[in-house]
N, C-alpha and C positions, 0 to 999 in steps of 0.2 A: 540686255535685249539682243536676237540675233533674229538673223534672216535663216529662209526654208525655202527652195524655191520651191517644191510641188507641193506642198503645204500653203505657200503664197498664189500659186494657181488654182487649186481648192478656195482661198477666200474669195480672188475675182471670182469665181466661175456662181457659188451663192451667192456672192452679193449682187453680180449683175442680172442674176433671177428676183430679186427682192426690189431692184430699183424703179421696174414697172409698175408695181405696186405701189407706192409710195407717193403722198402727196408732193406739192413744192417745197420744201425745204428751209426753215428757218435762218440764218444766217452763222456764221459761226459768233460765239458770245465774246464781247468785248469784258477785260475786266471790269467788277465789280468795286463799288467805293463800301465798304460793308464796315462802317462801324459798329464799336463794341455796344453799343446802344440796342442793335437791333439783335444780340443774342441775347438781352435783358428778357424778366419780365414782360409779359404781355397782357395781362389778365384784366386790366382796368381800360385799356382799348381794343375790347371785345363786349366789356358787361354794358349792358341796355337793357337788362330786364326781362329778357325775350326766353334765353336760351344759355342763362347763366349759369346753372346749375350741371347743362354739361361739357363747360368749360375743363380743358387737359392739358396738359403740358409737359412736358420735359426735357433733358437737357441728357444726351447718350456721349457716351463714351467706350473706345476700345484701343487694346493694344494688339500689336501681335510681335512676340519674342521668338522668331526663329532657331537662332541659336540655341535657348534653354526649351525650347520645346511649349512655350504655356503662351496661352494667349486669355484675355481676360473683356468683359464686358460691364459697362459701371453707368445705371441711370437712375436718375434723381426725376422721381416725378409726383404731377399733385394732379388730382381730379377733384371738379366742386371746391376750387378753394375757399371759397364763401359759406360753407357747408348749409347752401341750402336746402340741400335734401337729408339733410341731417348724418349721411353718409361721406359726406367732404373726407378725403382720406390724400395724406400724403407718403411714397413708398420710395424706398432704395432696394435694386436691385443689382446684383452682382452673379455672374457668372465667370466661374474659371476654370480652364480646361487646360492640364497639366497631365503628365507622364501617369501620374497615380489616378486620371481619371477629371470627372466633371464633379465640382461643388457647385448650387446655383441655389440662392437665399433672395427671398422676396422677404422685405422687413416694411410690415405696414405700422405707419403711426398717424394721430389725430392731424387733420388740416391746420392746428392751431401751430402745430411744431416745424410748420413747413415759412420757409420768410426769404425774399427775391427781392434783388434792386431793380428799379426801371432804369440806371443808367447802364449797367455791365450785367454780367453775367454772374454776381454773389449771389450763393442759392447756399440755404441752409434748411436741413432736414436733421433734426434731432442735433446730434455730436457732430454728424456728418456736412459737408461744406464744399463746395465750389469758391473759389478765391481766384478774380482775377488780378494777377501781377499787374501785366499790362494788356496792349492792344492785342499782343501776337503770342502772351504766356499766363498760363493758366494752371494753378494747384488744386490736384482736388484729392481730398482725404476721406478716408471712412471707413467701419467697420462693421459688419452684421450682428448679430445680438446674439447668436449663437457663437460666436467668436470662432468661426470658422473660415473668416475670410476680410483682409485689413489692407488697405490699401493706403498709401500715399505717394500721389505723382506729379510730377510735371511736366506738360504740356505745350512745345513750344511750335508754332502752325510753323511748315514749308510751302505751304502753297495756298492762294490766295481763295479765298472766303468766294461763295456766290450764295446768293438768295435762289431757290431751287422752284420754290410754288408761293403766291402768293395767295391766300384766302380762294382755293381749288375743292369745287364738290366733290365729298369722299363717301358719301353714305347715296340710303336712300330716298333719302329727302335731301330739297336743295338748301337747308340750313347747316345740312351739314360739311363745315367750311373747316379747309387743315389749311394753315403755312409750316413752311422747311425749307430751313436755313444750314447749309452746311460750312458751318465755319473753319474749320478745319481740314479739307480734306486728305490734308498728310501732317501729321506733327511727329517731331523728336520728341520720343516720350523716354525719362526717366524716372528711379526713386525705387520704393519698395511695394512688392504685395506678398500680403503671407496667406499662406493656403495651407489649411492645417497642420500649422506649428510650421510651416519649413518656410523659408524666408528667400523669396527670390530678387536679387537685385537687377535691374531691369533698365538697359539702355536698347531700345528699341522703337517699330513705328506705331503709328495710332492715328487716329481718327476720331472726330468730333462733330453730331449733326444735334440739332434742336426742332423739335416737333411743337405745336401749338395749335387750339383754337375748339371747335364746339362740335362734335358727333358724339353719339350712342359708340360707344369703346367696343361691342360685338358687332356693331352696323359696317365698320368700315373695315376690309383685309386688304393684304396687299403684299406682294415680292419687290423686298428691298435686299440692295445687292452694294457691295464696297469692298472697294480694292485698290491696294500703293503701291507705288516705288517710286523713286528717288528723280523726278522730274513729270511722274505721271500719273492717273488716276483717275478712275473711274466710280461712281454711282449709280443707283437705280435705284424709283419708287416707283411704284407697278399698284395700281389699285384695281384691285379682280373685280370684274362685273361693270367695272366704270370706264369712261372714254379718256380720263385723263390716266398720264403717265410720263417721270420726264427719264431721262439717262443722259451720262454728261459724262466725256472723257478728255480728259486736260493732258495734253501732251507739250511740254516745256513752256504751260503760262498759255497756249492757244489752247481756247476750249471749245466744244461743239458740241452742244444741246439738243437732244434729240428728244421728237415728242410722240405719241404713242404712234401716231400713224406712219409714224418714220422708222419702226422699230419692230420686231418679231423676238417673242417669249414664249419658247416652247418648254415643257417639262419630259424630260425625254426617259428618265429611270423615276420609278417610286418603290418609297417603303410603306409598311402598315403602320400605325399606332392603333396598336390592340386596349389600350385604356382607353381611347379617346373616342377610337373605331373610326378612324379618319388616315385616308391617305397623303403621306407628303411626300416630296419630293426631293430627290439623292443627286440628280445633275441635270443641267439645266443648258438650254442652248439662249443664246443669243446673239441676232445678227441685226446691225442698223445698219442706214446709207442716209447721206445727206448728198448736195453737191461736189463738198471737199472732202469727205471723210467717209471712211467704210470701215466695219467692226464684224467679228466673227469673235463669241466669246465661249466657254464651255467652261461653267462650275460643275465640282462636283464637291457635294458634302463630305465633310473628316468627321465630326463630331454635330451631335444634334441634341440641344436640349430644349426639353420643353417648358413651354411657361403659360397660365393659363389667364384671364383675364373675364368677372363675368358681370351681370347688370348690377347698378350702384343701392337700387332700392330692391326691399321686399317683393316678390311676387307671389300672388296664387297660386301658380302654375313653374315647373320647372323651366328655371330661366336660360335663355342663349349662351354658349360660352363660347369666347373665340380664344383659339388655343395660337400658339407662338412659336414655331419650331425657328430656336434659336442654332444658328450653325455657322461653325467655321468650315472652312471653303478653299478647294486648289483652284486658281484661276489659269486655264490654257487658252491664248485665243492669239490675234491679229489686227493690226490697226494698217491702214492704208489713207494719205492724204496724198490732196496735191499741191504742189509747189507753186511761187508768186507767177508762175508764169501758166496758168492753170493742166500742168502735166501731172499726171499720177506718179508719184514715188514708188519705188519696191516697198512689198509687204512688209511689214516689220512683227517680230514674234513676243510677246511677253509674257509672262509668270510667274507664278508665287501664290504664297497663303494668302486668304481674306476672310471678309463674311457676309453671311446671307439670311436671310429671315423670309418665313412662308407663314401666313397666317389663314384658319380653317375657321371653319363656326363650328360649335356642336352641342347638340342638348342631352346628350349623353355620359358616360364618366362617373367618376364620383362626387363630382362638385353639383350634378346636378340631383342626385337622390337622396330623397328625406329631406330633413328638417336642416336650413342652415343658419349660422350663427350670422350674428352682425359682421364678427370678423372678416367670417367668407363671401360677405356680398361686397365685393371693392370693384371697382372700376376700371382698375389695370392689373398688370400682372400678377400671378405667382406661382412660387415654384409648385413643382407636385412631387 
């Protein structure tokens, strides 16, 4: 990290136009006690009967290897474990983005092949498997079925675990309730993944969040955002069209939780998706202010894949699809605190790779014309 002076005058000078706006300010967040319990399973303290059937979960993963150039994306998830809609589907999903380009494999298999502890975090999908060592290390294995992409790694957290949202409306109904838990938000990731045929050995950083609980999977979008280094890191769940929203930057273990009213999300460049016919977005601003802490951040997109996700059961009518621009991401920005003695510190500058996700609705595409199979009516994602 380094200093800029007129770059660090550009951040005062937006953030103290931003700080008018802004309500009172949360407090900065104390650490979190976050046992391995609460990245477990969750499915059985949710069901009541009500709104079982659109029960969702998963457990994400990412690396990013600067050195060799690839960075990769690994989540394990189930929608309807109960298959009570008789559509219960559980998928692994892998994306990797390497010199030779993007591979990104959506492998859907039966609810039945999908099986989670409520004490830790052991998820098993097919062959494939999440294994916790212990509290702080985590193996996860697996391969796509087209055998285009095999992974095994591990997992070991730098920075401490926070609970992000507790049971927070995401849709348009107020049943529709998410928690997110970011357990990880920097780990030492080692081990192998192969990406057609070539075999990359991989000492590098990563990241680990886990999503849960009951909405309509095209009902809720949202700009989620993640970035590391080596004492520092930042988050962002952004839900479009809704009041909630959190972001949280942890600078040496103090962190400071910002909520949507504390926070400005502008999208400042777009691209088209001419399949989708849906506009997303290539760089992105963001600036927060609390009491102690001010933020000026600017992503911009490297690579963008897409992933589409659409309704679980048969419809008359062509059904919703909310699409997934999955992307890795240059982070340029600034952070500013104040010290025990309530003074403002000099700017500070930091950067690097990360990533990002923007999610759209659309009834348009391929997935939505003619006749579709059982396969293609899934709940979360897949590739196109």
């Amino acid at each position: 990290m380094g200093n800029g002076t007129r770059r660090g005058v550009v951040l005062i000078a937006v953030l103290g136009l931003l700080v008018a706006s802004v309500s009172p300010a949360v407090p900065v967040a104390v650490a979190q006690d976050v046992p391995p319990a609460d990245d477990a399973y969750h499915f059985r303290y949710w069901a009541d009967g009500r709104h079982d059937a659109n029960y969702i979960e998963w457990w994400y993963f990412n690396l990013f290897d600067a050195q060799q150039n690839v960075q990769a994306v690994f989540t394990y998830f189930v929608a309807d474990p109960a298959n009570l809609t008789l559509y219960g589907v559980a998928q692994l999903v892998a994306v990797a983005y390497s010199p030779a380009g993007i591979v990104s494999v959506v492998d859907s298999y039966s609810s039945d092949s999908f099986s989670a502890a409520y004490d830790k975090a052991d998820v098993q999908i097919g062959t494939s498997a999440i294994e916790v060592v212990d509290a702080s290390t985590y193996r996860i294995v697996g391969a796509t079925q087209d055998g285009r992409l095999s992974w095994d790694l591990t997992y070991v957290k730098e920075s401490d675990a926070w609970a992000a949202a507790d049971r927070i409306t995401v849709g348009s109904v107020p049943w529709e309730r998410m928690s997110w838990l970011v357990y990880m938000p920097r780990a030492a990731v080692s081990g192998k993944v192969t990406i057609d045929g070539q075999v990359y050995e991989v000492a590098a950083s990563g990241y680990h969040d886990h999503n849960w609980g009951e909405w309509i999977f095209t009902d809720a979008l949202w700009n989620w955002a993640q970035y590391s280094a080596p004492g520092f890191s930042f988050e962002l769940g952004d839900f479009i069209g809704q009041p909630v929203g959190i972001a949280s930057l942890d600078v040496q273990g103090r962190r400071t939780v910002f909520t949507k009213d504390q926070y400005r999300l502008v999208h400042t460049r777009w691209a088209y998706d001419g399949e989708d016919r849906q506009p997303y977005p290539v760089e992105t601003l963001f600036v927060a202010e609390d009491p102690t802490t001010r933020l000026i951040l600017t992503l911009r997109a490297t690579a963008t894949d897409t992933l589409r996700g659409e309704a679980p059961i048969p419809l008359p009518f062509p059904p919703p699809v909310a699409v997934i621009y999955e992307q890795t991401a240059e982070y340029d920005g600034w952070f500013q605190q104040k010290d025990p003695s309530g003074n403002w510190l000099p700017p500070v500058s930091f950067g690097g790779g990360g990533f990002k996700e923007y999610t759209a609705r659309t009834w348009h595409g391929p997935a939505s014309a003619g006749t579709q199979d059982a396969a293609s009516r899934r709940p979360g994602p897949r590739a196109r």
